[in-house]
C-alpha positions, -999 to 999 in steps of 0.1 A, spaced: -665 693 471 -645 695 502 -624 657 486 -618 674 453 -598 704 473 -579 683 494 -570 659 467 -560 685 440 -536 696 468 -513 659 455 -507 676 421 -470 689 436 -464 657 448 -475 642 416 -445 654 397 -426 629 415 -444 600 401 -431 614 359 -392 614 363 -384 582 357 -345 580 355 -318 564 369 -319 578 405 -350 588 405 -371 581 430 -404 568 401 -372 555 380 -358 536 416 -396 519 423 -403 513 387 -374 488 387 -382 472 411 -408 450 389 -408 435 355 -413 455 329 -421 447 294 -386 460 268 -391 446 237 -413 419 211 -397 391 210 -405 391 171 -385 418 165 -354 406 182 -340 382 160 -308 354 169 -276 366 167 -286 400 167 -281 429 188 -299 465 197 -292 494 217 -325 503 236 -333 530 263 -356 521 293 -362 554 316 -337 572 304 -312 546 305 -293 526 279 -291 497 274 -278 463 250 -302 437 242 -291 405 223 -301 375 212 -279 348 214 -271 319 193 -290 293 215 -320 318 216 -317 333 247 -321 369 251 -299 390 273 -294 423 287 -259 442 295 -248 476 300 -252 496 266 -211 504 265 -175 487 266 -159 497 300 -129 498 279 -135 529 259 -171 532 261 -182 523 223 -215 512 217 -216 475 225 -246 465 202 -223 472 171 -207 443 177 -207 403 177 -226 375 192 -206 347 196 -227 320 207 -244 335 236 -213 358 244 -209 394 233 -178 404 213 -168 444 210 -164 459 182 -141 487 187 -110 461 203 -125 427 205 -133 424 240 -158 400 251 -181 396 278 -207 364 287 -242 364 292 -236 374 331 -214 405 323 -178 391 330 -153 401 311 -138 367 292 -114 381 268 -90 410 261 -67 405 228 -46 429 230 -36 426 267 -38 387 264 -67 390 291 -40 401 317 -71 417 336 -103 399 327 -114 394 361 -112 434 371 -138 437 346 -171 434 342 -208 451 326 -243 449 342 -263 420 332 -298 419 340 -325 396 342 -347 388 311 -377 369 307 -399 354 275 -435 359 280 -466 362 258 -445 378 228 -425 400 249 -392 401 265 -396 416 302 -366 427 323 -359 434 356 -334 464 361 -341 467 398 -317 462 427 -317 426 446 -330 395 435 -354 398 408 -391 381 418 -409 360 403 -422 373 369 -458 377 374 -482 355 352 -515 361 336 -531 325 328 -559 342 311 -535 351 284 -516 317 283 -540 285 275 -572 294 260 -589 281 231 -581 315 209 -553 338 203 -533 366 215 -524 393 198 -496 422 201 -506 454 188 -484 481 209 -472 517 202 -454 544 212 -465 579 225 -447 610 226 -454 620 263 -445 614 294 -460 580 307 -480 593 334 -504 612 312 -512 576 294 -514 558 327 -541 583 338 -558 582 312 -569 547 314 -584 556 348 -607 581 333 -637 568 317 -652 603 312 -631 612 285 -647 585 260 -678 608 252 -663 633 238 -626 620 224 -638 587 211 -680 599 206 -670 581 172 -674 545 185 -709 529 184 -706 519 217 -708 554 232 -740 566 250 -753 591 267 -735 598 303 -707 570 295 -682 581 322 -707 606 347 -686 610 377 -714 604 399 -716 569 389 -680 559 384 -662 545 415 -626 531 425 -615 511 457 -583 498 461 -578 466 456 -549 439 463 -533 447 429 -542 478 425 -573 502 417 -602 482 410 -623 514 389 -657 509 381 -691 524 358 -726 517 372 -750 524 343 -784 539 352 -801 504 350 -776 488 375 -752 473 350 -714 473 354 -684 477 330 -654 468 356 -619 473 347 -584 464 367 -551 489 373 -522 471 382 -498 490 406 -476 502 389 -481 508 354 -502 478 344 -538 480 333 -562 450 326 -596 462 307 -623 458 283 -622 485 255 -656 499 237 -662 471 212 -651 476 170 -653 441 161 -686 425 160 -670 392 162 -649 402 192 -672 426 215 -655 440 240 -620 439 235 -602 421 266 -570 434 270 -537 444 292 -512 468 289 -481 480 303 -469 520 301 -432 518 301 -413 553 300 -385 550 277 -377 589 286 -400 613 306 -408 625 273 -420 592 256 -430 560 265 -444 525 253 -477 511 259 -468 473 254 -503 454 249 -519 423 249 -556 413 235 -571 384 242 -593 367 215 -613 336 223 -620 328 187 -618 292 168 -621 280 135 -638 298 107 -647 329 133 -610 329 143 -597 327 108 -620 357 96 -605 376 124 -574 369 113 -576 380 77 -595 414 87 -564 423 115 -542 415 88 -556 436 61 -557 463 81 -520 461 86 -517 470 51 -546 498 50 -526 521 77 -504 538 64 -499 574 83 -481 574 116 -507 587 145 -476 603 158 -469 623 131 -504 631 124 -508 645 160 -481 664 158 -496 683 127 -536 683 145 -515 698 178 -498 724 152 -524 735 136 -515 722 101 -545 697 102 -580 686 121 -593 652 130 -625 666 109 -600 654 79 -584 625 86 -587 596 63 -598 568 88 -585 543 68 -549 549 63 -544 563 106 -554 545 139 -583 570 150 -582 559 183 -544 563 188 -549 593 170 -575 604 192 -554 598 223 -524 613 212 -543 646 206 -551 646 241 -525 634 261 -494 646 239 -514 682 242 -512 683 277 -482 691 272 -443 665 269 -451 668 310 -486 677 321 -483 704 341 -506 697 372 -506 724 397 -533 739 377 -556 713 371 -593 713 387 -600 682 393 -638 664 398 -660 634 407 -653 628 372 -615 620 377 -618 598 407 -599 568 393 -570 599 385 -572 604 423 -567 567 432 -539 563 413 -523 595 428 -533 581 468 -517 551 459 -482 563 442 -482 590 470 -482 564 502 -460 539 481 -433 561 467 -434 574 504 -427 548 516 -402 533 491 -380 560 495 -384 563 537 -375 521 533 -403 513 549 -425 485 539 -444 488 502 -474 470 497 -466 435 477 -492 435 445 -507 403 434 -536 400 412 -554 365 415 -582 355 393 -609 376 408 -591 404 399 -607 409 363 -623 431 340 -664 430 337 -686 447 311 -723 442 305 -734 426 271 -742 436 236 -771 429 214 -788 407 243 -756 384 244 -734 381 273 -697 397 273 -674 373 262 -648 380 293 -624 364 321 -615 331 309 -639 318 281 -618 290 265 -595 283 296 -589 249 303 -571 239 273 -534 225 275 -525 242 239 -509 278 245 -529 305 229 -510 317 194 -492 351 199 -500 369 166 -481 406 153 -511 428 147 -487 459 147 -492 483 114 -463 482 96 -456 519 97 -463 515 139 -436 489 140 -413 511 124 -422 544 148 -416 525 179 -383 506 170 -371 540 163 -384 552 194 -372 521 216 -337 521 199 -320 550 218 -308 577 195 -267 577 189 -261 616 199 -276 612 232 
């Protein structure tokens, strides 16, 4: 096909879209949206973490009134870590000789020079935002916009649950990933969901849409499973349905590099379930937070190495689908290395993506005009039904002024991997 020469010709260009640092030309138009940093469960008042974003580092506090904030990761006065110090009401104290900064950065005390040059000095502060369970920041240049909203998330009559990980590649291979429907047949053939042709190229599509890539499946009798890419690293779909109580699983997620070589795919599902339906839920997500108790990550590592096979694996104590992904995408390679890929009709929602970072990263860096992404609410995910009934997506239970409970579905042990992951490592 004459479209899958010319298109496998962006794979050089591609590289540009995976280096995501400070500088960087990804790591400059990354910035320049929210971006998800943190659960706001795990960050606790008075408390402060080190975390790395893109390669950068960074200090992330709560302070005493309950207000998170954000500040360079080090003292400009000789450059200890600054999270290894105090929170004094919503001010930050240094360890190593007592300096303090506010909220905003400024420097408001120096002991030992009886703060003879307090306002020479100052640390980055950057905008920080609560929302749906997470804390989202804005490490761009300029004024920060407004942080986007997803009302189907907010008020519903139902729940919202977090259950995010990390991934030990770059972010790219993740973000593709969701964009390629093919692979389901033959990573995931597990789930009961799968058929026969899930994912044939010849029937999958993807237009651009005014957020994004709107990618879609026509099945062979005319029905539609429709899901939503969010330029740039946002994805709002319908997974393969586990849960007979749930069907398909609505959800959004977020790939945020922490370095090219890992990354975190914050998420969000939305559960329009009340009373004893909702509480059964509930006590199954729960339980299952005790039954896992292997890290996918480390598991992976060993299938990737040879020292075990998903043939094997105990499916109660892992995450197969994480499991399953990580197999994949971590054995692409840390970085995927595209120049000598082949693509097909198969990967057309890979291409999409691609066109569209191409032309904006173009143009970001040239400073001309980007395109400004919005999503509105007929921007949506769409599935057909199960067992006769219709899908259960795009708003059921809207309409109600009570905000939708945020509920930790995180496995322990995944809580634990990705705190480690997120909390940047002291020799580097």
């Amino acid at each position: 096909m004459a479209e899958t020469t010319s298109i496998a010709s962006l794979s050089n260009r591609a590289m540009e879209f995976v280096r995501t640092g400070p500088g960087m030309p990804a790591g400059r138009y990354l910035r320049q949206f929210w971006q998800p940093v943190y659960h706001s469960v795990d960050l606790a008042a008075g408390r402060a973490v080190k975390i790395r974003i893109m390669s950068q580092d960074f200090t992330l506090y709560r302070g005493q009134s309950g207000q998170p904030h954000l500040v360079d990761a080090r003292c400009p006065h000789r450059g200890t870590q600054l999270s290894s110090g105090w929170i004094e009401g919503d001010d930050l104290r240094c360890f190593y000789h007592g300096w303090k900064f506010a909220a905003d950065g400024s420097c408001i005390e120096q002991p030992a020079e009886e703060n003879a040059f307090c306002s020479k000095v100052s640390i980055a502060s950057y905008p920080v935002r609560e929302y749906l369970g997470f804390i989202f920041a804005f490490l761009g240049t300029g004024k920060a916009p407004e942080l986007p909203r997803h009302p189907e998330f907010e008020h519903f009559d139902g729940m919202v649950e977090i259950d995010s990980y990390s991934r030990d590649c770059n972010y790219f291979q993740n973000l593709e990933n969701a964009l390629d429907m093919s692979h389901i047949g033959f990573v995931h053939a597990d789930n009961a969901a799968v058929f026969k042709g899930v994912g044939l190229g010849r029937l999958l599509d993807a237009e651009e849409s005014n957020w994004g890539v709107t990618y879609g499946f026509t099945r062979a009798d005319g029905q539609r499973r429709v899901q939503q890419f969010g330029m740039p690293n946002i994805f709002y779909l319908t997974a393969l349905p586990t849960d007979a109580d749930v069907g398909w699983q609505e959800s959004m997620f977020w790939w945020v590099p922490l370095d090219d070589h890992r990354h975190m795919q914050f998420s969000l599902h939305r559960v329009p379930a009340q009373g004893k339906v909702a509480e059964r839920l509930h006590g199954r997500r729960q339980a299952r937070r005790g039954e896992i108790e292997v890290a996918h990550q480390d598991l992976a590592r060993d299938v990737l190495e040879g020292r075990a096979s998903l043939r094997d694996v105990d499916k109660k104590k892992v995450d197969l689908v994480r499991l399953q992904d990580d197999v994949a995408q971590v054995g692409q390679g840390l970085i995927a290395e595209r120049d000598g890929e082949h693509l097909g009709r198969g990967d057309i929602g890979v291409i999409a993506i691609r066109r569209l970072w191409t032309r904006e990263l173009g143009a970001f860096l040239k400073g001309r005009p980007t395109k400004k992404w919005q999503r509105d609410a007929a921007i949506g995910p769409r599935a057909w039904g199960l067992a006769g009934n219709p899908a259960r997506i795009g708003g059921q239970g809207m309409g109600t002024t009570k905000a939708a409970e945020v509920i930790d579905v995180r496995p322990h042990v995944e809580i634990a991997v990705q705190l480690k992951a997120l909390h940047a490592a002291v020799d580097k």
